[in-house]
C-alpha positions as CSV (number, residue, x, y, z in Angstrom):
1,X,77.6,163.1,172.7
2,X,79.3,160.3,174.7
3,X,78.0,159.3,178.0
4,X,80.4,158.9,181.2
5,X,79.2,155.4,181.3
6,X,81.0,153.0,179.3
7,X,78.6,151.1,177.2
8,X,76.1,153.2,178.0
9,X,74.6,154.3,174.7
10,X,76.7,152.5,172.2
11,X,74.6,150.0,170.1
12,X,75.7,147.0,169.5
13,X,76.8,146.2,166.0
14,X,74.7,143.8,164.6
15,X,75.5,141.7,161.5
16,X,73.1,140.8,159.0
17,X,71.8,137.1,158.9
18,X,73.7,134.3,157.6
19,X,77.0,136.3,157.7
20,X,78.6,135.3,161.0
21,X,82.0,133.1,161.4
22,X,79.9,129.8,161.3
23,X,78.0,130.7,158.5
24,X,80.5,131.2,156.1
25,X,82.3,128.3,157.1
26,X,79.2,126.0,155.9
27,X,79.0,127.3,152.9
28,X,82.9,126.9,152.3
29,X,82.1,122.9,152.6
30,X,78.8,122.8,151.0
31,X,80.6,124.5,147.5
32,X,81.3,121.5,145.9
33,X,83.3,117.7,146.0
34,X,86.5,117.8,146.7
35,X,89.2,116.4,144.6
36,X,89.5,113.3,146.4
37,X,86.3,112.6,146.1
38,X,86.1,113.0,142.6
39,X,89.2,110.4,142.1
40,X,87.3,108.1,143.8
41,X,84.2,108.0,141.9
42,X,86.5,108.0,138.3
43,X,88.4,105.0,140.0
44,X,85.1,103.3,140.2
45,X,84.0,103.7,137.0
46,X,87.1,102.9,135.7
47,X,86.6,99.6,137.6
48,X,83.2,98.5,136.3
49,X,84.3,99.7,132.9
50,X,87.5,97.3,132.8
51,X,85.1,94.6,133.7
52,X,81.7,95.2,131.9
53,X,83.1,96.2,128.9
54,X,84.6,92.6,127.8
55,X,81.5,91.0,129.6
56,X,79.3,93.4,127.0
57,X,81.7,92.2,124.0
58,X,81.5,88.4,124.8
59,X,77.3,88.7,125.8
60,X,77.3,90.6,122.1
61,X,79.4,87.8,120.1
62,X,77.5,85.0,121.8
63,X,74.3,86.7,120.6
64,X,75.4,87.2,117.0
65,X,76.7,82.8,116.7
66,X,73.1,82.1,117.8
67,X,71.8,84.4,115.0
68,X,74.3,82.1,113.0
69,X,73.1,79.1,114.2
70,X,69.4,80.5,113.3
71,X,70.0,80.8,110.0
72,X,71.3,77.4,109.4
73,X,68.6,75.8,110.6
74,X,66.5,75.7,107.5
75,X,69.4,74.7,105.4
76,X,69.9,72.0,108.2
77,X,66.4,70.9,107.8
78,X,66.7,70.5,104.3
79,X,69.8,68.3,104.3
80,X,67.9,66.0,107.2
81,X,65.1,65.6,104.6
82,X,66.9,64.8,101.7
83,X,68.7,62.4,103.4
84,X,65.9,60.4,105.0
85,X,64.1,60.9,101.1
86,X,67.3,59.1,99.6
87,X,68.6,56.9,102.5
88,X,71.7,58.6,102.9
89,X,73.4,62.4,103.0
90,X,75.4,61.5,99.9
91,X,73.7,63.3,97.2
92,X,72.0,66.0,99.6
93,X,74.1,69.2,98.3
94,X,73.3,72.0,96.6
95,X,75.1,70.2,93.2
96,X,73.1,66.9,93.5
97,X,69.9,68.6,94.8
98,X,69.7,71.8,93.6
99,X,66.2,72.0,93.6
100,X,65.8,70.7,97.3
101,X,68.9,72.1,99.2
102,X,69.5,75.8,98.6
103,X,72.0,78.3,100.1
104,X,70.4,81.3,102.5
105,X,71.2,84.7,101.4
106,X,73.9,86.4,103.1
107,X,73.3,88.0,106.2
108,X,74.5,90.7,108.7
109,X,76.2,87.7,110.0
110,X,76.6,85.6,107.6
111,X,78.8,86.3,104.1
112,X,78.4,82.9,102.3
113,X,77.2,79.4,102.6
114,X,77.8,76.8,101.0
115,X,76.8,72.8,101.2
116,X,78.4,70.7,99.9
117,X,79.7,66.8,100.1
118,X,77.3,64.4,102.0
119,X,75.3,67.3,103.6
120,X,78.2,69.4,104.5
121,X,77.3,72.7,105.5
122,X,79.9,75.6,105.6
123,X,79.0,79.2,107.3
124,X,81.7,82.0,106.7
125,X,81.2,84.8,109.4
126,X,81.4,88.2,109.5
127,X,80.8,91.9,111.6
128,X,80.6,89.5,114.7
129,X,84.4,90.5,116.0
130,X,88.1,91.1,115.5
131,X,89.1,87.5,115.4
132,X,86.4,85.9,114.3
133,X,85.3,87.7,111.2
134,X,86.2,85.4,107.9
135,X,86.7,82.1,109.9
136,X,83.8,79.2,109.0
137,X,81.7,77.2,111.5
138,X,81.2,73.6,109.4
139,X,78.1,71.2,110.3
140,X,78.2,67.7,109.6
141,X,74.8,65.4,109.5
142,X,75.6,61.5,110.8
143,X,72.3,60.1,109.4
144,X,70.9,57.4,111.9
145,X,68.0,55.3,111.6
146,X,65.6,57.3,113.0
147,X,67.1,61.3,113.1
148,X,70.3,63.3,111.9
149,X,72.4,64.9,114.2
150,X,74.7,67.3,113.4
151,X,78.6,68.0,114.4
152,X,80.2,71.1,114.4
153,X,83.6,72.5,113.7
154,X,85.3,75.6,113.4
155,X,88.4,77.9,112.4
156,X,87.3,80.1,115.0
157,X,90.1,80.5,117.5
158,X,89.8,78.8,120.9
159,X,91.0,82.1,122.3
160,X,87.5,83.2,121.6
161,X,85.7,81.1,124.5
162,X,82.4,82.5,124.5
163,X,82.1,81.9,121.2
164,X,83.5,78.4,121.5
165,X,81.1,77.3,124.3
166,X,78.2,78.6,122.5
167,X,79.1,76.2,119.5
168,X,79.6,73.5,122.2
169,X,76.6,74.2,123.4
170,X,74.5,74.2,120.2
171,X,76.4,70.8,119.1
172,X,75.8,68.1,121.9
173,X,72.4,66.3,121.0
174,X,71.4,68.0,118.0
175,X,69.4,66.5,116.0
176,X,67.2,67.0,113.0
């Protein structure tokens, strides 16, 4: 039965919460990042990659010549004895003084040493990267009145300038 009024006894229509216009519209943005967004962030990793990744490889190389320079410092010790014990480095190798002067034991770093000449110590290198692997960091004792101090050179490429500066670094006023 329909009353003569208009509007009279209809009931509104009523829609259950959260399901009006507005509503779904929120929840269309809140679904997710959009594309754009996503590019951006992989561009920015991307970034910081490009740049921390050689960072990481240089920080890692310099850390592995250190270990280098580590081990060499008994054998450097050694030499610096035997050459204030017979006034000179001339003798002070592991042919002349076998008994004093021995080679370390390879390492993750190190795959030989050897010493020879007048003190002469040779390091070949390994697992510590691309270019570097095989070449030999040489250190050669000056024996003053009072101390030994020690030179150093290298096949490693100057290309490899972390490397290089941490040798550089290690050789200016070394002494023994």
């Amino acid at each position: 039965m329909r009353s003569a009024v208009p509007g009279a006894s209809r009931k509104p229509f009523l829609r259950p919460a959260g399901t009006g216009p507005k509503e779904l519209t929120m929840k269309r943005v809140q679904q997710g990042f959009t594309l754009i967004e996503l590019m951006i962030v992989v561009a920015i990793i991307g970034i910081l990659a490009a740049v921390a990744l050689p960072q990481y490889q240089d920080y890692t190389k310099k850390a592995k010549i250190s270990n280098v320079l580590a081990s060499v410092e008994s054998v450097k010790t050694a030499v610096a004895l035997c050459a204030q014990e017979q006034g000179g480095a001339a003798k002070c190798n592991t042919t002349d003084s076998p008994n004093d002067i021995k080679a370390p034991a390879a390492s993750n770093e190190v795959s030989a040493t050897k010493i020879t000449g007048a003190g002469e110590i040779e390091v070949t290198l390994q697992n510590i990267g691309e270019n570097i692997n095989t070449k030999t960091i040489t250190f050669k004792p000056t024996v003053g009145e009072s101390n030994v101090t020690w030179g150093i050179s290298t096949t490693i490429p100057s290309t490899e300038k972390a490397v290089t500066a941490q040798l550089t670094k290690a050789s200016v006023g070394t002494g023994t």
